[in-house]
N, C-alpha and C positions, 0 to 999 in steps of 0.2 A: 395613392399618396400624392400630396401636392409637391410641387418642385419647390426644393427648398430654397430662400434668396433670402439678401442679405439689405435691410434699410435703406444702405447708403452706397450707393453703383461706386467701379473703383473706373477712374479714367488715366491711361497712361499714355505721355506722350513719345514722339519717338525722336531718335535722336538720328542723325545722318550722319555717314560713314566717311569720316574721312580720308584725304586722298595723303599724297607722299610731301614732302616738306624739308624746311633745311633742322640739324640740330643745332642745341645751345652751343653760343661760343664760348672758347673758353676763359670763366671768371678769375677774377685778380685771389688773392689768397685770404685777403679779407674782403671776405663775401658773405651773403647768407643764403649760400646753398648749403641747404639740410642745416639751417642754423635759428628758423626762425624761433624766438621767442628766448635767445642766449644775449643776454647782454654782458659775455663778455668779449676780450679779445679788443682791437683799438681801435673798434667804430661796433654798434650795438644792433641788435637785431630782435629786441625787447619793444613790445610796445611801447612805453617809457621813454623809449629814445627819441622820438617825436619832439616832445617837450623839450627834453635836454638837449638835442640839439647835437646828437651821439649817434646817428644810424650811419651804418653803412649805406653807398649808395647806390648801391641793388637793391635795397630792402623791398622796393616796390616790383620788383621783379622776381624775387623771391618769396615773401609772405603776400599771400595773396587776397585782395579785398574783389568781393565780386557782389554780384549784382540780377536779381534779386538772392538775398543771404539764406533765407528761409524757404520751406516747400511740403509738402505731405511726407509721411513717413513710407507712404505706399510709393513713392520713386514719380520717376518720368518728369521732372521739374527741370525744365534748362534754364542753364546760370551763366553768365557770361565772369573771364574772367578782367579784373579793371586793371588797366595801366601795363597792360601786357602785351605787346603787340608782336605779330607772327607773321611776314608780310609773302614771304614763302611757302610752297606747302610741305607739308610734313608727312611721313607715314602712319603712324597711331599717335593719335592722343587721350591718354591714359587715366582716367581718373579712379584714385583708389583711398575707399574710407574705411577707418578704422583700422586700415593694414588687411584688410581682409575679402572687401567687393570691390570689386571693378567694373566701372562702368567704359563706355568707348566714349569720349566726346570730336569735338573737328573743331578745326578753323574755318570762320566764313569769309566772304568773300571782301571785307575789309580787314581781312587777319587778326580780328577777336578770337579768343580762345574759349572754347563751351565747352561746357561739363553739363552729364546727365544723371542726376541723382538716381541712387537703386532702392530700391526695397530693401527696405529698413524693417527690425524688429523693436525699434525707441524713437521717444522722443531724445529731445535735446541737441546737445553741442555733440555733432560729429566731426573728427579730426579729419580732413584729407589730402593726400600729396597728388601731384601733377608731375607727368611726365608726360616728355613733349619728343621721346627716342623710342617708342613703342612698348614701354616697361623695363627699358634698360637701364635708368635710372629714374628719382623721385625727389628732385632736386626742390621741389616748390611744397609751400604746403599754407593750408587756407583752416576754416571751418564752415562747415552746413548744419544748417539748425535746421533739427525733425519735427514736427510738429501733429501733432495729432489731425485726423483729416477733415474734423471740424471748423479747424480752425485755419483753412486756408482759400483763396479769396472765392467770392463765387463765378467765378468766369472758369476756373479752373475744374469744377465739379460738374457732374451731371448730375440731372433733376429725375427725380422721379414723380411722373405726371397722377395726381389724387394719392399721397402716400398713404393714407390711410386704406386706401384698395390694395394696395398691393400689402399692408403689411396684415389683414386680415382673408386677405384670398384665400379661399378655398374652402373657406367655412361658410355654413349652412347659409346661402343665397347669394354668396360673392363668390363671381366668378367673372369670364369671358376676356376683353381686352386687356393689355398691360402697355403702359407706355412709360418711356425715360426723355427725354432731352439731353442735349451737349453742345457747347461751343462751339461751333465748324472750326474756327481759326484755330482751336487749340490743338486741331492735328490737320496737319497740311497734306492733306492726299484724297483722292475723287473718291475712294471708295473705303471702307472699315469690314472689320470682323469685331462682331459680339459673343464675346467668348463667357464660358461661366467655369470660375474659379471655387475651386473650394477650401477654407483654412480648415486645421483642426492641431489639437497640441494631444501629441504622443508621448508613451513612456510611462515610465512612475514619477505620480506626481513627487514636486520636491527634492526629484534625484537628478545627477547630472544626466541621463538617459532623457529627459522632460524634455521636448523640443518643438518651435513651433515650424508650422510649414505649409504654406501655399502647393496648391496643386491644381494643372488644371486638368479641368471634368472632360468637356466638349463645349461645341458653337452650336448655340443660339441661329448665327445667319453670320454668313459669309459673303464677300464683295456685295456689301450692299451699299448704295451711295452715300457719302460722307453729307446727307441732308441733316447731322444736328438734330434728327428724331427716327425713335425706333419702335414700333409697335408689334407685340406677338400676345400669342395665347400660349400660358404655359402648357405642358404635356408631363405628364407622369414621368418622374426619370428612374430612370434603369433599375433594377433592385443595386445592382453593386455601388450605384452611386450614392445610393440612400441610407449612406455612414456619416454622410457629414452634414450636418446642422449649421452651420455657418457658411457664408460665401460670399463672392461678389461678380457683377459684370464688370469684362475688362474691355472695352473698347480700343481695337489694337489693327493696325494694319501692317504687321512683322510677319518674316518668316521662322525667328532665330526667339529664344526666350532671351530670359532679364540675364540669364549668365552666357549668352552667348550661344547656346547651343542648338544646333539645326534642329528644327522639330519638320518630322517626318509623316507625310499620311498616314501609315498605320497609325500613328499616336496622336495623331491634332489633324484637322482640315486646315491648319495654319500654314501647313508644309506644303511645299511648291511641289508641281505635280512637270513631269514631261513633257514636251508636248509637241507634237507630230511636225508642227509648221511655225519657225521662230517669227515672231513678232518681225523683225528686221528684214524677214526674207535671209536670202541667199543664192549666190548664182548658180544658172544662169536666170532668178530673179522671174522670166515669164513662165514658166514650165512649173506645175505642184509636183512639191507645196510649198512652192519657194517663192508665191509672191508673196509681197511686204504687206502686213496685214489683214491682207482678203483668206490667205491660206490659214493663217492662224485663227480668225474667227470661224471658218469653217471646218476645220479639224479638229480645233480646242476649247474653243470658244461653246462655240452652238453645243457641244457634247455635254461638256461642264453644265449648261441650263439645263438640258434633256432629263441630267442626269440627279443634279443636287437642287435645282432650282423648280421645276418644275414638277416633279417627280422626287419622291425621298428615297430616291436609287445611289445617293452620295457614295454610302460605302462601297458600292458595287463600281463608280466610276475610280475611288483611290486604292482600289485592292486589283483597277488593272492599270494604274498610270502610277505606283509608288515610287515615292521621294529616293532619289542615291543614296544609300548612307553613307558612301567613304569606305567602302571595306575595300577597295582596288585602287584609291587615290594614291598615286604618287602625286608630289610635289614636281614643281619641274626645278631645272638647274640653271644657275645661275652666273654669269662671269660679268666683268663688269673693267671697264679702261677709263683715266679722268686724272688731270695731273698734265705735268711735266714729259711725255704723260706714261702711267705705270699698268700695270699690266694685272687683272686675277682672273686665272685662265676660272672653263668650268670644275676642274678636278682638284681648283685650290691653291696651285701654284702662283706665285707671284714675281715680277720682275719688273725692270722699268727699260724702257729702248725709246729715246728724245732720237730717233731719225728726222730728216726732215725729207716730205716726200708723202705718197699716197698709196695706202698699204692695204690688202686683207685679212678684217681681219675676223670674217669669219664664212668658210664655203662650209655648204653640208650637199654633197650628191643627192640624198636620198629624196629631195626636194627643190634642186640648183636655188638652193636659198645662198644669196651669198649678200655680205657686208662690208664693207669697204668707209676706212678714215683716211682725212687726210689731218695730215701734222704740219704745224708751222712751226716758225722760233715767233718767239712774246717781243714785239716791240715797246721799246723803254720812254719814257717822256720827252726823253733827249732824241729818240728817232734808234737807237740801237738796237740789237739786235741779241738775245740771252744766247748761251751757246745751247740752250734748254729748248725743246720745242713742248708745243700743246696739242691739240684735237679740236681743229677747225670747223670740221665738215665730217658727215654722216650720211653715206648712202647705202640704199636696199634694194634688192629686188629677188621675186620668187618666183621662179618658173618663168610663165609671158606675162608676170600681174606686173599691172603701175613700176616705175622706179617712184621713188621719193628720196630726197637728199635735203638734210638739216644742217645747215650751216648759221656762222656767225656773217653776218653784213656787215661787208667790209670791218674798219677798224674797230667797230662797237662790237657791244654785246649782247645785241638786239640779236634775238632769232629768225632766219629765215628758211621758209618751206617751200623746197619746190616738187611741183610735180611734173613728170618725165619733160624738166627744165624749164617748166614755167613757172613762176613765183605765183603762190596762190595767198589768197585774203582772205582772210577769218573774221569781217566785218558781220557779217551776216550768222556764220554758224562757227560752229566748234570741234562739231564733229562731222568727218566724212566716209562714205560710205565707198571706198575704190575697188576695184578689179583686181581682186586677191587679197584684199587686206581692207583695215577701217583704220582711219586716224582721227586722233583727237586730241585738243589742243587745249588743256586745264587750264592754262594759265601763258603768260607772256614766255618764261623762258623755262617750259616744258611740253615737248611732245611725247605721244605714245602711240602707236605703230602696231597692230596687233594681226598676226597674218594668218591666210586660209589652213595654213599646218600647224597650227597654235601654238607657234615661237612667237613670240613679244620682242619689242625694243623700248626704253624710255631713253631719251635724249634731251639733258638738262643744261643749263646754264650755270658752270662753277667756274665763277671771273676768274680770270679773263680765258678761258676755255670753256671747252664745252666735257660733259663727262655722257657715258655711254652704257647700260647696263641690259644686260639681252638673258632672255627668258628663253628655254629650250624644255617641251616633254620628253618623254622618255623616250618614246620613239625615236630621237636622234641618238642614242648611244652608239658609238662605236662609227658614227657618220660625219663627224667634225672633221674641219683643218684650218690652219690660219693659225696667227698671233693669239688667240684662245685659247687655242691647244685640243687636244682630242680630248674628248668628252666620253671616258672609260672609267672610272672612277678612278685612273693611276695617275698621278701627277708627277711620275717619274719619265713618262713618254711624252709631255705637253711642248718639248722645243724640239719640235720635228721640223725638218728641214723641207722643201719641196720635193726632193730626190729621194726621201725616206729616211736618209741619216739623224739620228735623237742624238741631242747635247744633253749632257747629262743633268740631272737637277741643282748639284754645285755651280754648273759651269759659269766663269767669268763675265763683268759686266761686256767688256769687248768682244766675248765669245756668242753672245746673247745679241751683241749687237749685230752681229751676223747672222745670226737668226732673222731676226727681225726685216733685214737689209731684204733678205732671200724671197718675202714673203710682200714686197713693191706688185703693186696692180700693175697690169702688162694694156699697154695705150686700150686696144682691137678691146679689153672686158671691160674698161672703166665704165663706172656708173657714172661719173662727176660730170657738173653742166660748168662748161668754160665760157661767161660771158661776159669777160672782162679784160683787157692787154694783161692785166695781172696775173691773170688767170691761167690766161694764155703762155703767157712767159717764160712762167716760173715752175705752169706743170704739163701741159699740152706738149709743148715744143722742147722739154726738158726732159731730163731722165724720171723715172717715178719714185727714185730714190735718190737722193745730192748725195752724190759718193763724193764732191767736194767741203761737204759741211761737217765740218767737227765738233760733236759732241763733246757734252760735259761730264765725265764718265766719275763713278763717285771714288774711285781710289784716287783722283786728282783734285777734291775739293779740301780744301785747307782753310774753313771759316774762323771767321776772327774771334777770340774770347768774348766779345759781348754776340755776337750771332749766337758761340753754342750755346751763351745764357737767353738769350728772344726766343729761341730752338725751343732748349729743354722745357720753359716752362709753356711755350705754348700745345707744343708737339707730345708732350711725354713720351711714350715709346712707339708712336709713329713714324718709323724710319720715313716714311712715301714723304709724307708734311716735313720731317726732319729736309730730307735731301733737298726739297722743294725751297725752301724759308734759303739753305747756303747755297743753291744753283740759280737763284732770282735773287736774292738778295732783297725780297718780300717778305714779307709778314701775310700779307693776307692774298698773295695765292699758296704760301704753307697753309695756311686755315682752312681755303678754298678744297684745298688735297683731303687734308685733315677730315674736313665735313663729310665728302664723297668717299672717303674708305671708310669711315663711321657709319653712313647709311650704306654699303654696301654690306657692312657685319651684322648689322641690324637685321638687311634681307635676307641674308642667309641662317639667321638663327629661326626668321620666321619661318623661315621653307625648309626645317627639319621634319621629319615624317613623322606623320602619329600615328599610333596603332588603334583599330579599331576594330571590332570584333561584328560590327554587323548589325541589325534589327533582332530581335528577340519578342517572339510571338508569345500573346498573354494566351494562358490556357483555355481552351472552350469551358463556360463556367466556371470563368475564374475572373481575377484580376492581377494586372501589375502593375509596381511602381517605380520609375526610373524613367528617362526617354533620354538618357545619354548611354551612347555605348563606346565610347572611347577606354584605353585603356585604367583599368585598377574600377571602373564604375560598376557600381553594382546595381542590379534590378530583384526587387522584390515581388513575389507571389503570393495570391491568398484565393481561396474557393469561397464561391458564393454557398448560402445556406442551404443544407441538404444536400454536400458535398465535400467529398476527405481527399487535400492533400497527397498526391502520391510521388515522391520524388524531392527534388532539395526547395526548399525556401528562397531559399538567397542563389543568386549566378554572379559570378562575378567575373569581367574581362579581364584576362588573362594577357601579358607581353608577346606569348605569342598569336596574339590573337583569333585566340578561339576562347570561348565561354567555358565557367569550370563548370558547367554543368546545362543540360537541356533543361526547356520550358518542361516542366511537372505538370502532371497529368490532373483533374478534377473528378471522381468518379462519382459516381451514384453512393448514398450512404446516410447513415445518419448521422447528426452531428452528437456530439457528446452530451449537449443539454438534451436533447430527442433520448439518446441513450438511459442518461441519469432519470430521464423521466419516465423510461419504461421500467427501469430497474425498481424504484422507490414504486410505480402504477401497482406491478408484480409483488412486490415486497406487502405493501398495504393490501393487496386482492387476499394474501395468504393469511395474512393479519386477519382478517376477518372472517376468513373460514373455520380460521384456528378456534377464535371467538366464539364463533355458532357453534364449534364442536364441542366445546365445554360446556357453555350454557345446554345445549341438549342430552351432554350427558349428566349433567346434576339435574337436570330436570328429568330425566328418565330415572335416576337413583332415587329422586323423593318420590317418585309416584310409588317406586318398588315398595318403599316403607310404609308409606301412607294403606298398600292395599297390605300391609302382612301384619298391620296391627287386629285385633281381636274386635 
């Protein structure tokens, strides 16, 4: 049987994942968040308002015009958004149509904002909102027009080379080559997968059960160069594949589908496989298979051709290098400091302790991983000094790897990086490759820090301070100390003392502040590089804690009636930003506060655990439908012909993650129409003997007569 294909190739592009970013500030009350197209209220958010001369003046910030507005119904179209600008990075940027798909889009590197159209089942006007806080809210909202995939430009489509061959292939004297063409520019990456897709619409027709649904089959060819042309000879496909009559080729270089979900070797060659020796290397770097490169093509590389390239051994190379699924992923845990400055240990607690002085604030034995900030007080325009301090400085070090230390230069709010105290330049590159760890430099005022025990740092820039938020696996449990607090899941024991003494989770801002006091860097461990008289001065030659400086403690703040109205409405129930806004007598280091405990709630809602129940093997002679196994997904079963079913249909992952049911069995057998056709074979055989048996007995009765007449 010839492989069945589809006229019109489907081409989708991809979208890049963006990195982490500041959120929206917060808008006046007449606004059009979540208002577009409301003209009422005492400025308008109605198209209409244009003309009259009536819009609010967010509206361009809110109702969103972008560019290009139109795109294929089959997804992958990127859209910039107009008059929007993001000049920080953000951690998700959310596009979601209809209320119902979501796609991921980013900010580039002029802080435009992109959005990537999904797969769509219409044409027309689709409604969609924008979030720019990773799905925490959908304050923006636009339209995308679906368009049939005809009618969309030809740079964007691929060709299919002699259409008339391929759509008569396979019939009597056509056969051999098939070729397609594509845009190179319209997917930016060396190399593609040609995957082949199959639609078909389920159900009773007419009934809400009617549904339509892409699915994919298998690839065509993997990592092959992004040359803009692809030639094969079809091959007979599978008998279970040969249900669906419609289809298309997806030209795609992803791991992950259209809904975000890892696709796994057992189910797609799209899913990343293992592999012996990282691209990157790893020390100590000369020893395999830890050199950079050379080990990975000879371990991964060269097996991969041997295997699927070379040889149609594929399955044989991913049924021994399969994809993770997550069924052991923990998340790691998360605390984070940034403010005045305030404090969320890992187990959730929060406080705030303005010392001034160089503290840690986070040791873990189990890896002499330790962390260490230094705090100043905020100098004022005037040259003063707040009774509030910030988070100057940021140093690391693990074991005998690199120190690195992020501070702020001098009185700006330029970042600077040094390594074991030399100031390093990122003229050249972005990313480095150290002695225990890698760092990398997104952007002007964000670093990230990622270490050989894979605890993580990000250290950002939130004027006029710096803020801090640190990544721990599981493996640290029960191995913290510091201003973090211990990392046990109680946040009843996080104000532990150095001598083992815990203050309780009530305890006082004053009582807290001894805490904090206790937990001063001792000269002999400091990380910090002093090379400045100021430096010197103020922390070298000084105590590591100013038991001379008096904080601004919040039972002694007494802000003025218009403060707690600048407060209320910018802060809502942000006490951190509240306290901030009456201990600076700022607005926008409140905001600053404000912004860094919003994305740190953000990160912690993302790094909730999911359940996932594992991989679920299709039956020998069989097949199944699903490749998500996360919790409540269900995967479907079905036996090829000349084969019964033994066991449940449907599996469904369960909260405790396990499957309500094992893969079902395919046995030898007949199917029912086999069945029906033996019975009705049987039924007609008797039929006709019955027949012959009457006819020969009336014909035996007349002969009787015929000889007994006279």
């Amino acid at each position: 049987m010839k492989l069945p294909l589809l006229p019109c190739a489907l081409l989708l592009l991809l979208a890049t994942a963006p990195g982490p970013g500041p959120w929206p500030a917060a808008g006046a009350q007449e606004s059009c968040s979540q208002r577009c197209g409301d003209p009422g209220g005492q400025c308008s958010c109605h198209p209409t308002c244009v003309g009259l001369g009536t819009c609010c003046s967010d509206l361009r910030d809110f109702c969103l015009e972008i560019v290009p507005y139109s795109g294929s119904m089959m997804g992958g179209k990127d859209f910039v958004v107009q008059h929007l600008k993001w000049s920080s990075p953000t951690t998700s940027v959310i596009c979601r149509f209809k209320e119902s798909v979501q796609t991921l889009g980013h900010v580039d590197s002029f802080g435009r904002v992109h959005c990537v159209s999904p797969l769509l089942y219409e044409t027309g006007r689709i409604p969609f909102t924008l979030s720019m806080d990773n799905g925490r809210s959908f304050p923006r909202s636009g339209t995308w027009l679906a368009v049939h995939p005809s009618k969309v430009s030809e740079t964007e489509k691929s060709q299919l080379v002699n259409e008339t061959h391929w759509q008569y292939y396979g019939t009597t004297g056509i056969g051999g080559n098939l070729s397609l063409t594509w845009n190179v520019s319209a997917l930016p990456t060396d190399s593609v997968t040609i995957e082949l897709w199959g639609y078909e619409e389920t159900g009773k027709p007419y009934s809400e059960e009617w549904t339509a649904k892409w699915s994919y089959l298998y690839s065509l060819a993997t990592n092959v160069p992004n040359s803009g042309s692809f030639t094969f000879v079809p091959q007979p496909a599978p008998q279970h594949y040969q249900r669906w009559e419609v289809g298309a080729l997806r030209i795609v270089s992803c791991c992950y589908t259209k809904e975000g979900t890892q696709l796994l070797t057992a189910d797609s060659t799209s899913g990343s496989t293992p592999d012996r020796g990282h691209d990157w290397g790893a020390p100590p770097f000369r020893a395999p298979p830890r050199v950079p490169g050379l080990s990975h093509w000879l371990y991964d590389v060269i097996s991969f051709y041997h295997c699927c390239l070379w040889a149609p051994e594929c399955s044989r190379y991913m049924a021994r290098r399969p994809s993770s699924d997550c069924l052991r992923y923990q998340p790691p845990r998360l605390a984070s400091a940034f403010g005045d400055p305030h404090f969320v240990t890992f187990d959730g607690a929060n406080f705030t302790f303005n010392g001034r002085g160089e503290y840690v604030l986070l040791e873990a034995a189990l890896t002499n991983l330790r962390v260490q900030v230094r705090a100043q007080p905020r100098t004022t325009l005037e040259g003063a000094q707040d009774r509030g301090t910030g988070l100057t400085a940021v140093a690391v070090q693990e074991g005998n790897s690199d120190v690195v230390e992020v501070r702020l230069a001098g009185a700006t709010v330029v970042l600077q990086v040094l390594l074991n105290q030399e100031v390093l330049s990122f003229a050249e590159q972005k990313w480095l490759d150290l002695k225990g760890m890698f760092l990398s430099v997104a952007s002007e005022d964000s670093v990230s820090i990622m270490l050989s025990s894979g605890a993580g740092l990000e250290v950002s820039v939130q004027d006029p301070f710096l803020s801090v938020a640190i990544l721990l696996p599981e493996k640290f449990l029960n191995h913290t100390q510091g201003l973090l607090g211990t990392l046990n899941d109680n946040p009843a024991d996080d104000f532990t003392l150095r001598n083992g003494q815990v203050l309780p989770p009530t305890a006082k801002s004053r009582e807290l502040f001894r805490f904090g006091a206790d937990w001063a860097v001792e000269n002999a461990s400091s990380l910090f590089t002093y090379d400045s008289r100021l430096l010197v001065n103020n922390f070298l030659y000084r105590p590591k804690h100013d038991p001379t400086f008096q904080p601004l403690f919040p039972e002694e703040i007494t802000p003025s009636p218009s403060q707690v109205i600048e407060a209320a409405e910018l802060c809502g129930d942000n006490h951190f930003c509240s306290f901030d806004v009456a201990a600076t007598g700022s607005l926008s280091v409140g905001n600053a506060t404000r912004l860094a405990y919003q994305l740190h709630q953000h990160r912690v809602q993302s790094l909730q655990p999911v359940v996932s129940c594992g991989w679920l093997a299709p039956p020998d002679n069989g097949v199944k439908e699903g490749i998500r196994y996360l919790k409540d997904s269900k995967v479907y079963f079905h036996c090829n012909n000349g084969h019964s079913l033994v066991g449940t249909e449907i599996s469904t992952c369960l909260a405790s993650g396990k499957w309500s049911s094992p893969t079902p069995t395919c046995q030898p057998g007949r199917s029912h129409t086999v069945l029906l056709s033996i019975v009705f074979g049987v039924l007609a055989v008797v039929a006709v003997v019955a027949l012959i048996y009457v006819l020969l007995h009336r014909r035996k009765g007349n002969m009787a007569m015929w000889t007994s007449q006279p």
